[in-house]
SEMIMAR-16946 format. One record per residue: residue in three letters; x, y, z of N, C-alpha, C in turn. Coordinates in steps of 0.05 Angstrom, whole numbers, plus 5000, padded with zeros to 4 digits. Layout:
N
alaXYZXYZXYZ/...
***
This chain:
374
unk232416886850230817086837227917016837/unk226616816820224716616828223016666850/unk224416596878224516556898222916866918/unk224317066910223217246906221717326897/unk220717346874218717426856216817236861/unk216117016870214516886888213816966912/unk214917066931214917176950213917446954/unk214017606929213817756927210117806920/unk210217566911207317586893205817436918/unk205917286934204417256958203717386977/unk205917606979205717856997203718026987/unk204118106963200918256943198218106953/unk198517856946196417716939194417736970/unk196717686997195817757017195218007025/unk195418187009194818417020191818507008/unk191218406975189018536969187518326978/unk187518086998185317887014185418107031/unk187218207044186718337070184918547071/unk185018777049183318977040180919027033/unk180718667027177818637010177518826979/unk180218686970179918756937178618546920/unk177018546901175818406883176518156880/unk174317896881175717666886177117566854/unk175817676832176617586802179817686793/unk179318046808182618126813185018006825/unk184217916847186217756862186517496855/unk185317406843184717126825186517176803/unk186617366786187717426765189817526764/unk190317586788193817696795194417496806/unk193817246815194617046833195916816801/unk194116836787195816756767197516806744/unk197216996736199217286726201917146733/unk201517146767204817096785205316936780/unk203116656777205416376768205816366743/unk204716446726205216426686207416496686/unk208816766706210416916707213616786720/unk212616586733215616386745215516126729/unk213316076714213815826691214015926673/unk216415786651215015936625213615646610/unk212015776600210815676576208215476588/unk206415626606204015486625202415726622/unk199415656624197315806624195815726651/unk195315836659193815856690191215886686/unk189215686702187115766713186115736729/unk184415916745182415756770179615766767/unk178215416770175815436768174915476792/unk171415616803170415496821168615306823/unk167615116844165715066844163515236851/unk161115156835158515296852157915226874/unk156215346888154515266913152615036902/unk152514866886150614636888152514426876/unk155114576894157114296900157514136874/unk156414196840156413966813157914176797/unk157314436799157714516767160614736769/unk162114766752164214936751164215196743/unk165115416761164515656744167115846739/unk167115936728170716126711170716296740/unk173516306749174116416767176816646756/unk178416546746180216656736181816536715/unk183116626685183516586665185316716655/unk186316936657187217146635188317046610/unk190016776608190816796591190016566569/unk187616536574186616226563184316446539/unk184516176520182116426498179216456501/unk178316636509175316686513173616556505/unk173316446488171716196477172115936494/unk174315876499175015596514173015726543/unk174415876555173016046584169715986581/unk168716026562165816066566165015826564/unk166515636544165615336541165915116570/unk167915196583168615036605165815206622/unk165915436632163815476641161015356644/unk159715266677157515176676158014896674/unk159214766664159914426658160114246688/unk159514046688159113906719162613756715/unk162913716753165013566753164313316756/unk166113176753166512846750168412626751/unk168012376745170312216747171812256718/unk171012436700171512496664172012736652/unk170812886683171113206676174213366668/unk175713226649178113346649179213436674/unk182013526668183613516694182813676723/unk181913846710180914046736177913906746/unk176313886727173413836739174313486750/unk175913336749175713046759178013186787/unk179813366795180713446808178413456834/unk177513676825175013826847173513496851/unk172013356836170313066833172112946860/unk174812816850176312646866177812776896/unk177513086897178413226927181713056924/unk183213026909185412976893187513086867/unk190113116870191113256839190713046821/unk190713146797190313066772192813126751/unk193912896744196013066728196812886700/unk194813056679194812976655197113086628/unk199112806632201612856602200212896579/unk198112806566197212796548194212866528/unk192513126527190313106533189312906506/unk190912856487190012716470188812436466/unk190512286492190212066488189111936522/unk189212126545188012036566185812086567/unk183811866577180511756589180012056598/unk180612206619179612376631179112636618/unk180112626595179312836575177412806556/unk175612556554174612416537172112656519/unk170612726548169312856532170313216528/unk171813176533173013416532174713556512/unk175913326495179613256480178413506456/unk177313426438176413646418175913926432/unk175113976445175514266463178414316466/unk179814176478181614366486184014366464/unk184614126449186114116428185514296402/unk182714386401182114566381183714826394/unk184614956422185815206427189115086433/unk189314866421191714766423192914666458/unk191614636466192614516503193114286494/unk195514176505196313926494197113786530/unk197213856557197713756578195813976601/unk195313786620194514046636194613736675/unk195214076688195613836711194114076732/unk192914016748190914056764191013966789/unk190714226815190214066844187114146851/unk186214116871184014186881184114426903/unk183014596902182414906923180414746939/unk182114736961181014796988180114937012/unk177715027029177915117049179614987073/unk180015137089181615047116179814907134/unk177914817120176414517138175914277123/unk178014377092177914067070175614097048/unk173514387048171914307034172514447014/unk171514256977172714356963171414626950/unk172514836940172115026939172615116905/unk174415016892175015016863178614776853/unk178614946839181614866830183115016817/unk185414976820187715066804188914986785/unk189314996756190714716743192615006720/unk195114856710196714956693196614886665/unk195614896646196414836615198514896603/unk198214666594201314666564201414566543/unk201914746525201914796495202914526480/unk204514306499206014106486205313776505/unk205613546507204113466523207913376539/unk207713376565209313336582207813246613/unk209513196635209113276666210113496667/unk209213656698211313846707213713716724/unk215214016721216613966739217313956763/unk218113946786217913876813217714246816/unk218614426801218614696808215514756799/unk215014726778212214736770210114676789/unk210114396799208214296816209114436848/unk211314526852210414666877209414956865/unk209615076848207815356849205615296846/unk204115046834201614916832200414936863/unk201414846883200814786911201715036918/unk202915206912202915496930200515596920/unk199715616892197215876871195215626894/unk194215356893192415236909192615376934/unk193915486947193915456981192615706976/unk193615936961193416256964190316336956/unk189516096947187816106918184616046940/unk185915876960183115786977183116027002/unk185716067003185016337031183516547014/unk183716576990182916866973179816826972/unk179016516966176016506958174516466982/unk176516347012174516247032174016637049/unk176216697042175017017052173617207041/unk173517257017171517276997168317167001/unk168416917015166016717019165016887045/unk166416887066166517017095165917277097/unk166617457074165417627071163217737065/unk162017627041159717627033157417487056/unk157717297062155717207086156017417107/unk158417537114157517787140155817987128/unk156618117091154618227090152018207088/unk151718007072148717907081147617847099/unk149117787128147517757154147518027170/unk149418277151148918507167146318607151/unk146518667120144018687103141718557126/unk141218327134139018157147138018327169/unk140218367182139918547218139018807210/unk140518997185139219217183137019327178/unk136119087161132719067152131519047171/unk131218847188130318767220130719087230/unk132719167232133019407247131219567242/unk131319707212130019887215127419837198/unk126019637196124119577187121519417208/unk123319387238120719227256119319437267/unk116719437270114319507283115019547309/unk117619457319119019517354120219697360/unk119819787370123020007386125619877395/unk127419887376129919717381131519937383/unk133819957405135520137415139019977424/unk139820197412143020107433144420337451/unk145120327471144320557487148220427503/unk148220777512151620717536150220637572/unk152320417580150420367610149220657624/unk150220927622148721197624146321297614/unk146221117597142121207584142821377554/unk145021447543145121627519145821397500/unk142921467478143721257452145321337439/unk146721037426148621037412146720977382/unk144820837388142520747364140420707367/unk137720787343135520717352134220737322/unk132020557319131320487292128320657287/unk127020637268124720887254122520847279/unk121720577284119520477310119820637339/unk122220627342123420697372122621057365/unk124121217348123121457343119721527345/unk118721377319115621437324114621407349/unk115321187356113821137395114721357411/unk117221547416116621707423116621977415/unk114521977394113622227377115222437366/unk117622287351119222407341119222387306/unk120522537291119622457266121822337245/unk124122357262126722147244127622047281/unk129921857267132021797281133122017292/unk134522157273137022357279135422527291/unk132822577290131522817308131122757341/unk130422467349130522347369133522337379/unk135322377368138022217380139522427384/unk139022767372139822957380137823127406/unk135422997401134223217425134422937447/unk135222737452135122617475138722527479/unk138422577503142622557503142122367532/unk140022377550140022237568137322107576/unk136921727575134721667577133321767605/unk135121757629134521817650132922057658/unk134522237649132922487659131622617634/unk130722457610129222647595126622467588/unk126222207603124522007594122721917607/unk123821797629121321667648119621947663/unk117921817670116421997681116521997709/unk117921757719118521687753121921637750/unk123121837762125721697759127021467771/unk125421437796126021157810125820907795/unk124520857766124020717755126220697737/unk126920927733130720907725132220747734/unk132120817768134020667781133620427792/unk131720307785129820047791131419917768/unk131420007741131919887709135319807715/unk136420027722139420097723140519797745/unk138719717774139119637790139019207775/unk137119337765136218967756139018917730/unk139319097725141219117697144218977709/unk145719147729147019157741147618837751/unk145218847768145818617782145218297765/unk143318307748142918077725144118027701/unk144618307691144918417669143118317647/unk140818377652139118367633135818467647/unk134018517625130818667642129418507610/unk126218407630125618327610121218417625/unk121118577605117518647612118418737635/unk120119007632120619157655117819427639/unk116719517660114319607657114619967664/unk114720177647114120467671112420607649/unk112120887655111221147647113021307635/unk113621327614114721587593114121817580/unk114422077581114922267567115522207534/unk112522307516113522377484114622587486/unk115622627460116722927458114123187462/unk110823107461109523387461109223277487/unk110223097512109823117538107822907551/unk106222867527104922627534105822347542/unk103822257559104722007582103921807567/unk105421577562105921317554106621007567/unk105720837567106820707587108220437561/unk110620367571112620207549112819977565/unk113819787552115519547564117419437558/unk119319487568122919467553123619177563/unk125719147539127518827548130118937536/unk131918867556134318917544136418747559/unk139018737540140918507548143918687560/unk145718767573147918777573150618697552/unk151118747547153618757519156418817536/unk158318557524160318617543163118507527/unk165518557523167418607508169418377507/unk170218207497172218037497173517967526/unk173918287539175018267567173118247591/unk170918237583168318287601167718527611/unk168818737599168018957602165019067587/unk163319187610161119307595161619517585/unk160919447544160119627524157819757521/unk155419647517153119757522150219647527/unk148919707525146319647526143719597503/unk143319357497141719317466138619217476/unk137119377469134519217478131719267457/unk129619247463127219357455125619547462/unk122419687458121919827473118719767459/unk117319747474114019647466111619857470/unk110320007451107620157471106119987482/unk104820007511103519817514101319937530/unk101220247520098420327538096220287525/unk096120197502092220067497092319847511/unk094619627514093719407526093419567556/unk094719567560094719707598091719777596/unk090720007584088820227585086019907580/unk086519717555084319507554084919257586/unk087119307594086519047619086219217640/unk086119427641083819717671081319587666/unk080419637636077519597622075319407633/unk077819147629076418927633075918897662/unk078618907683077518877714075919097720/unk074319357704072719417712069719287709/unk070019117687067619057679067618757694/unk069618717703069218437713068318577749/unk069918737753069018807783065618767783/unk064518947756062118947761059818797754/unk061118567739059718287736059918167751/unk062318117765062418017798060618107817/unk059518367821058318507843054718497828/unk054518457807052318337802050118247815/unk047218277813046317997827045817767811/unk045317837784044317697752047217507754/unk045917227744047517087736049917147706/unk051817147710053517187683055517047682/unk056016857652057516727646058416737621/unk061316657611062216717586063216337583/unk062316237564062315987547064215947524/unk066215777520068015687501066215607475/unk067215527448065315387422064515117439/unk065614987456065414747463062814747485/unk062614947503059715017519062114987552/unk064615037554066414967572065915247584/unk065115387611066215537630068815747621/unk068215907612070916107613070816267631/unk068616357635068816617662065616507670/unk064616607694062116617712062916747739/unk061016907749060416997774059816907789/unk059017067810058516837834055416807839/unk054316997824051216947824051116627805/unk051616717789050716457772052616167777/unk053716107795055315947808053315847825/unk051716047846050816017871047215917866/unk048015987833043915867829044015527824/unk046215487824046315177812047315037841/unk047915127867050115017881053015077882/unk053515207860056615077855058015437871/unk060515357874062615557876063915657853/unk065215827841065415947817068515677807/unk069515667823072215477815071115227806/unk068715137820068714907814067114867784/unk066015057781065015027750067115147721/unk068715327732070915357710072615137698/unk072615107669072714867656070214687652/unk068414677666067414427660064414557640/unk062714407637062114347616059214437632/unk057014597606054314727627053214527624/unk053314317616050914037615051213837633/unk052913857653053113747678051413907699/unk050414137687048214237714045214117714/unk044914007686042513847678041813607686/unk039813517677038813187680039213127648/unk038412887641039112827614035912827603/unk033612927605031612977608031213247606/unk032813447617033013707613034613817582/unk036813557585038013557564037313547532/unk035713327537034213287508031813477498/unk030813657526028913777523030614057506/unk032914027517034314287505034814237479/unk035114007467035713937441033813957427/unk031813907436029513927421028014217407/unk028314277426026214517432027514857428/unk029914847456032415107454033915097425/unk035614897424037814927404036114967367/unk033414957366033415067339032115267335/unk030915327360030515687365032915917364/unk035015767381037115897383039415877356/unk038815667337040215737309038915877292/unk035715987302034616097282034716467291/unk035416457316035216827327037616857338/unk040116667350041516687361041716667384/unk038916647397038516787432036616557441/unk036616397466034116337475034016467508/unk031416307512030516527541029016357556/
***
């Protein structure tokens, strides 16, 4: 009968882990079930905290609320009564007497004031050994258990670490999906997940605004296909499609796009291939960048460099250090030099050291006083 009703209560117990029911609930029905095949034992499970010292109430029901809040918070140890020297030693603990054994020392007036007169304790484990809390049984009279006792001790331990290490597993996915969604829809990027056919499956507030839409859902209903509603060259489709295909991945792949009022944009996408346990391709996850001011500022500049080049006036651009960053070929060709051979180096190698000092003298405190010499 026992036997059953144990059985019975592990099958529950596995089911509300499986559902993701409340970890204090399943904690609290996890020991319900053993009070319920011993008689005359009080169940509890502590956890440990995350800073690996201190104990926190995990489950109780039938211990008196006052004791609950007092054990609460308390560090484990080599003295921590049965449960907290349990968790300390990654070892059971199994105290006949709390009156008169060391390991209750600072503890004995606590628990004898709610009358606990034995208590025996294993340690909760994860399934890589680390400890996670404990389990321990109280009793009203001081004794051992019995060999029946101490195996429901090591069953409520076993059930007790799958309940809290999934519980643990859970919460970290949600907070690393919390992390991604923020990222998602909070970066300054166009981030997309799209079918290898070009129709998104997702796209975050950035990706919308870039192309002049005013939500998500407004973008993701008026565009059903990247292909034919986006680029402005479709070959550049099949250029994207082709590198995808064959690498499975595009990175500062470069074209021309259509906003929604028609206007031309030029983007720069990176995206990865996504592919399924079986290696089958799922979809397509990438970015999407405006990048026509830069485009539109690096036209700018090779225009202005074309025409500093075609110059006849010497022109040169200087580092804080006085190092060559840019020069033409006029001003290359008044010193001797070829334009290569003066990039990097330093304008006081075109001098004498006589020219030099004349410049110290004379240029450099004209030129901290107007900015300019001549």
């Amino acid at each position: 009968k026992q036997a059953e009703l144990l059985l019975a209560g592990q099958k529950r117990v596995l089911e509300m882990i499986a559902t993701s029911a409340d970890l204090t609930e399943t904690l609290n029905f996890l020991v319900k079930t053993i009070e319920s095949l011993a008689e005359g034992v009080i169940g509890s499970i502590l956890l440990l905290d995350a800073d690996g010292v201190h104990i926190r109430h995990g489950a109780a029901p039938s211990l008196p609320a006052e004791y609950v809040k007092a054990v609460d918070g308390v560090a484990i140890g080599p003295q921590a009564g049965s449960c907290g020297s349990a968790m300390y030693h990654k070892q059971a603990v199994i105290v006949a007497d709390v009156a008169s054994d060391l390991l209750w020392e600072n503890y004995r007036e606590l628990a004898l004031r709610y009358g606990l007169r034995a208590c025996w304790s294993m340690p909760i484990c994860s399934s890589r050994g680390k400890v996670l809390g404990s389990f321990g049984l109280y009793c009203r009279r001081p004794r051992t258990p019995t060999n029946r006792e101490w195996q429901l001790i090591e069953t409520a331990s076993q059930m007790a670490g799958i309940a809290i290490e999934r519980h643990a597993a859970a919460k970290a996915l949600q907070a690393a999906e919390a992390k991604y969604r923020s990222i998602f829809e909070n970066s300054v990027t166009g981030i997309f997940q799209s079918t290898p056919d070009g129709r998104y499956l997702s796209a975050n507030p950035s990706l919308a605004k870039l192309y002049g839409y005013e939500s998500v859902e407004e973008l993701m209903a008026q565009l059903t296909s990247i292909q034919t509603q986006l680029y402005v060259d479709p070959a550049r489709r099949d250029e994207f499609m082709a590198q995808m295909t064959h690498q499975g991945f595009v990175t500062e792949f470069e074209s021309q796009v259509y906003r929604r009022d028609r206007s031309i944009i030029q983007i720069s996408e990176r995206a990865i291939a996504i592919h399924d346990d079986q290696g089958n391709l799922v979809c397509y996850e990438g970015t999407v960048e405006d990048i026509t001011e830069r485009k539109q500022a690096e036209e700018n500049l090779k225009r202005q460099l074309v025409a500093m080049e075609a110059s006849a006036a010497g022109i040169a651009l200087l580092d804080h250090e006085g190092k060559y960053l840019y020069l033409n070929s006029a001003h290359a060709h008044i010193y001797g030099y070829a334009p290569e051979e003066l990039l990097g180096q330093s304008w006081m190698l075109l001098y004498s050291n006589d020219e030099l000092q004349r410049f110290q003298q004379e240029i450099m405190p004209q030129f901290a006083q107007t900015g300019q010499w001549r």
